[in-house]
C-alpha positions in Angstrom: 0.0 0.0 0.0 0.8 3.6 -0.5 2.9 4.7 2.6 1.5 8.0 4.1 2.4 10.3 7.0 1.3 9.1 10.7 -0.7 12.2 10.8 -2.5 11.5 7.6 -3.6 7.6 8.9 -6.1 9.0 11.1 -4.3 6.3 13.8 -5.3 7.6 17.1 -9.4 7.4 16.2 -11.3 4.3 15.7 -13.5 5.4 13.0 -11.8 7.3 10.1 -12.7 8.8 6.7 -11.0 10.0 3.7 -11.2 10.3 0.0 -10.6 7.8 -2.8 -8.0 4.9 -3.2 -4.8 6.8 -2.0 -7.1 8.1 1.3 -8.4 4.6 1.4 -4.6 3.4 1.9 -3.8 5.9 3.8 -6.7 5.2 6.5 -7.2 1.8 6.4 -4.0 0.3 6.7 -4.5 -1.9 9.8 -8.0 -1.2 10.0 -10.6 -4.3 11.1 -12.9 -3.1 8.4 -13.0 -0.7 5.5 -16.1 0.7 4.4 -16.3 1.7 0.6 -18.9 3.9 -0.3 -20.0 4.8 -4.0 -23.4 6.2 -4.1 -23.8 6.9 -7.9 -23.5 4.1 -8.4 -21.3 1.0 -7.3 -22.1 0.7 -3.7 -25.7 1.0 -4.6 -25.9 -1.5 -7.6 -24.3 -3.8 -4.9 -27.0 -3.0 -2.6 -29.5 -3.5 -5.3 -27.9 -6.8 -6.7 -27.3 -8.5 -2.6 -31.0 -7.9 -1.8 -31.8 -9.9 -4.2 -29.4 -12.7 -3.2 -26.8 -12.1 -5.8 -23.2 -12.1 -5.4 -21.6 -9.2 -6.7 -17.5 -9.1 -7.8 -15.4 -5.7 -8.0 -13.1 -5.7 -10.9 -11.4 -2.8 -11.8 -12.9 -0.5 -14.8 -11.5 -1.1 -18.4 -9.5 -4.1 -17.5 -8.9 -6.8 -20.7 -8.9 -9.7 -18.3 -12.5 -8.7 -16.7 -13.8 -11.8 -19.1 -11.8 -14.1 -18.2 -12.3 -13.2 -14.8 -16.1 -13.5 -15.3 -15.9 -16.6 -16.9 -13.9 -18.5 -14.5 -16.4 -17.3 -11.6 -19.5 -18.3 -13.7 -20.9 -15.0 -13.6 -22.0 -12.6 -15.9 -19.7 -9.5 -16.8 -21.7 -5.9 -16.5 -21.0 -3.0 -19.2 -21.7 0.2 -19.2 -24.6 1.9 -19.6 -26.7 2.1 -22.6 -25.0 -1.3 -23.9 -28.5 -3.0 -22.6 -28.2 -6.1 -20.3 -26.3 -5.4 -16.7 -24.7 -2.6 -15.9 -23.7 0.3 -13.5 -27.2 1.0 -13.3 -29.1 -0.1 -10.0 -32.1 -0.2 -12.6 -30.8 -2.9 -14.9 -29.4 -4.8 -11.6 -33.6 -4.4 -9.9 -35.0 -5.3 -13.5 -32.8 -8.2 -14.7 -35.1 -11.1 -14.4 -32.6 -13.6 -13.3 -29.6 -12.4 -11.2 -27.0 -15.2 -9.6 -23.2 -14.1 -10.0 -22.1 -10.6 -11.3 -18.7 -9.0 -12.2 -19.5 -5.7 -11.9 -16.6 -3.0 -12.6 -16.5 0.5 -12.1 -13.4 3.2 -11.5 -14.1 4.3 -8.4 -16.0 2.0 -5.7 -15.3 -1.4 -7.4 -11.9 -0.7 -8.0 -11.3 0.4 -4.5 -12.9 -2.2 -3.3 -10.6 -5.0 -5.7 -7.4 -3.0 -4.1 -8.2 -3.1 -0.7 -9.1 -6.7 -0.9 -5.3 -7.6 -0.9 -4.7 -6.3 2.3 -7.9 -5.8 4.7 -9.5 -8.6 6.2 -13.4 -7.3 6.1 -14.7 -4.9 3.6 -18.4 -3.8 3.2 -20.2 -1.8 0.2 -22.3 0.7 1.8 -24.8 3.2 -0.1 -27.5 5.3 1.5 -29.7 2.2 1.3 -27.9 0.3 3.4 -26.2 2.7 5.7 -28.3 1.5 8.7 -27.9 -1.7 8.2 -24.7 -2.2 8.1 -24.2 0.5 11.4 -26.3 -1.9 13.1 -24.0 -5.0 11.8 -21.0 -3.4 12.9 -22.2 -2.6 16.3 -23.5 -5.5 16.9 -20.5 -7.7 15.2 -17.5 -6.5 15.8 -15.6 -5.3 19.2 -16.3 -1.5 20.5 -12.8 -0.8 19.8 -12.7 -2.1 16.8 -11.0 0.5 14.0 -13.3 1.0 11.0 -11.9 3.4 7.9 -15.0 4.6 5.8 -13.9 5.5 2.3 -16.1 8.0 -0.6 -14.9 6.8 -3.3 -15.6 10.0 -5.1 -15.3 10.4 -8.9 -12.4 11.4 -11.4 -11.8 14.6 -13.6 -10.9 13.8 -17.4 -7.6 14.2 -16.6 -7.5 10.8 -14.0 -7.8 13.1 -10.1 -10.1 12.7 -8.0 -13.2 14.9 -8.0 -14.6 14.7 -4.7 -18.6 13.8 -5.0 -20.5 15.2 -2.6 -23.7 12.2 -2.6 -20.5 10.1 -1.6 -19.5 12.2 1.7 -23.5 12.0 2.2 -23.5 8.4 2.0 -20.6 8.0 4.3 -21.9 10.2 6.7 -24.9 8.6 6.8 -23.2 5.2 8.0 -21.4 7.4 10.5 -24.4 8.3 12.0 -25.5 5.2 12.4 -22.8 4.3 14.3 -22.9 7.2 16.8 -26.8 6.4 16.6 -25.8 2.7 17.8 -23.1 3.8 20.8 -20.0 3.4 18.9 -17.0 5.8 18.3 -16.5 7.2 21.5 -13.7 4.2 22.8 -11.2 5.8 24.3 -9.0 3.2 26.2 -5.8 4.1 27.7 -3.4 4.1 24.8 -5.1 7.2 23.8 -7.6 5.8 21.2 -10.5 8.0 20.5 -13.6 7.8 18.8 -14.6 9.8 15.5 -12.1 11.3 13.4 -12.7 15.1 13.0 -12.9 13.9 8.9 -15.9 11.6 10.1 -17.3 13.7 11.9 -17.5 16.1 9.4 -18.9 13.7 7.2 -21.5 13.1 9.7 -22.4 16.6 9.6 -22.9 16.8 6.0 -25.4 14.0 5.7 -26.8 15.3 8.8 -27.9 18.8 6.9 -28.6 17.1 3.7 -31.2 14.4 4.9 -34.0 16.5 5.3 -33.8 17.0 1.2 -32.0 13.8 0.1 -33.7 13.3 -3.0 -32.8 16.8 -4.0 -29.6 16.9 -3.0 -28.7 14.2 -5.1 -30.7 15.4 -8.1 -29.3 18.3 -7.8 -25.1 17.0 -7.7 -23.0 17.2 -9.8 -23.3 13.5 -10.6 -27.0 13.5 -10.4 -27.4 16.1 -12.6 -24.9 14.3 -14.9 -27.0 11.1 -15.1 -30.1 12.4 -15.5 -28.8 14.6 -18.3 -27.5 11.1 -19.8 -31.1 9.5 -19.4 -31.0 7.5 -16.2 -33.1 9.9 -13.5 -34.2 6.3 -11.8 -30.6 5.4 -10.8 -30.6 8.4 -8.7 -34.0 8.2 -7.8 -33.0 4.2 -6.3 -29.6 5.7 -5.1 -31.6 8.5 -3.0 -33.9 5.2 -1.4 -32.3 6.0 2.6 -32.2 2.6 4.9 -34.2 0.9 1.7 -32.0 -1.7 2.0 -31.8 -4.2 4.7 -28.6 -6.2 3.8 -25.4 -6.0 4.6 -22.7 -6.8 2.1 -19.7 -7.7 2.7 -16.5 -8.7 0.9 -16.5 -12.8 1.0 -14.5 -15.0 -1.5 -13.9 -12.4 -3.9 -17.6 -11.0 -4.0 -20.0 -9.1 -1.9 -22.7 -11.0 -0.3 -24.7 -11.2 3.1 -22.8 -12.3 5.6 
């Protein structure tokens, strides 16, 4: 992993947030779990596709071998969207009429996700559907001073940087609140361990002000306004469906499933 200053690991608080995958190195390197969020739309088609059962595998975007790598898993390989059949769009993933085993790649959240497989033991896909859900897993799961890293996977500029996404800080903050909701972050055992990393709990904050008008705020994005200007209002529409989603999904064999 990407080495980064002791300051910029977040190490002293158990529940940490930054941006993308070199922030996702940075904060989750001996974490217990990393939590990826992509709102619009990876996180979500996951939540879409584990409802239903179905396993879902990050690959990273644009890769030749994501064929081969479907075909050895016996699942089916999504495109992009427009190409008809499954894709980045939660819509295709609720529609499909028969969903088993998917390879689903993106840039951001599935590619994060493939990366910080090699090295973190327990990784969840969280979207504003499932944000509850999984608060409630982790509190009731792992150990109070357990060290969680929550990562917005954010989106990228033409020229490959990351464009921080603002439905993405939403959606983590809205997993951080459930975790202050359920008791947790504010361990702070005699090494000096605290709870919420000022990042997190700005996070918190911004999905705190934005919940009122979710569905707006997302329209209303960047990213939201950039897919429905491409055709696909219902993605955000499905994207904007807060605690929705009652399954967890976590990173298992390669794929996300319930646990």
């Amino acid at each position: 992993m990407t080495m980064a200053g002791t300051v910029h690991r977040q190490l002293p608080f158990t529940v940490r947030f930054e941006w993308g995958l070199d922030g996702a190195q940075a904060v989750a390197s001996g974490a217990d779990l990393a939590v990826v969020v992509d709102v619009l739309s990876f996180t979500t088609c996951v939540s879409v596709a584990v409802d239903r059962g179905a396993l879902v595998f990050p690959y990273p975007w644009k890769d030749a071998g994501a064929e081969d790598f479907a075909a050895h898993r016996d699942a089916q390989l999504a495109g992009p969207r427009g190409g008809g059949g499954l894709s980045l769009s939660p819509s295709s993933l609720r529609d499909a009429r028969s969903l088993s085993r998917v390879v689903l790649p993106s840039p951001n959240g599935s590619s994060i996700a493939y990366e910080l497989a090699r090295e973190i033991p327990l990784i969840a896909a969280v979207s504003l559907r499932n944000a509850a859900a999984t608060a409630d897993w982790v509190a009731s799961e792992l150990p109070p001073d357990a060290v969680v890293a929550v990562i917005a996977a954010g989106e990228l500029w033409p020229g490959g940087s990351l464009r921080p996404a603002v439905e993405d800080q939403i959606g983590a903050g809205a997993f951080i609140a459930g975790l202050a909701a359920a008791g947790r972050g504010g361990f702070t055992p005699e090494d000096g361990r605290e709870g919420f990393a000022p990042e997190a709990e700005a996070a918190m904050a911004v999905f705190n002000a934005a919940e009122p008008r979710l569905h707006d705020a997302l329209r209303g994005c960047s990213s939201g306004r950039e897919l429905i200007g491409s055709g696909y209002p219902d993605d955000v529409e499905i994207a904007a469906e807060l605690d929705a989603g009652t399954t967890v999904a976590l990173l298992k064999d390669g794929a996300f499933q319930r646990p």
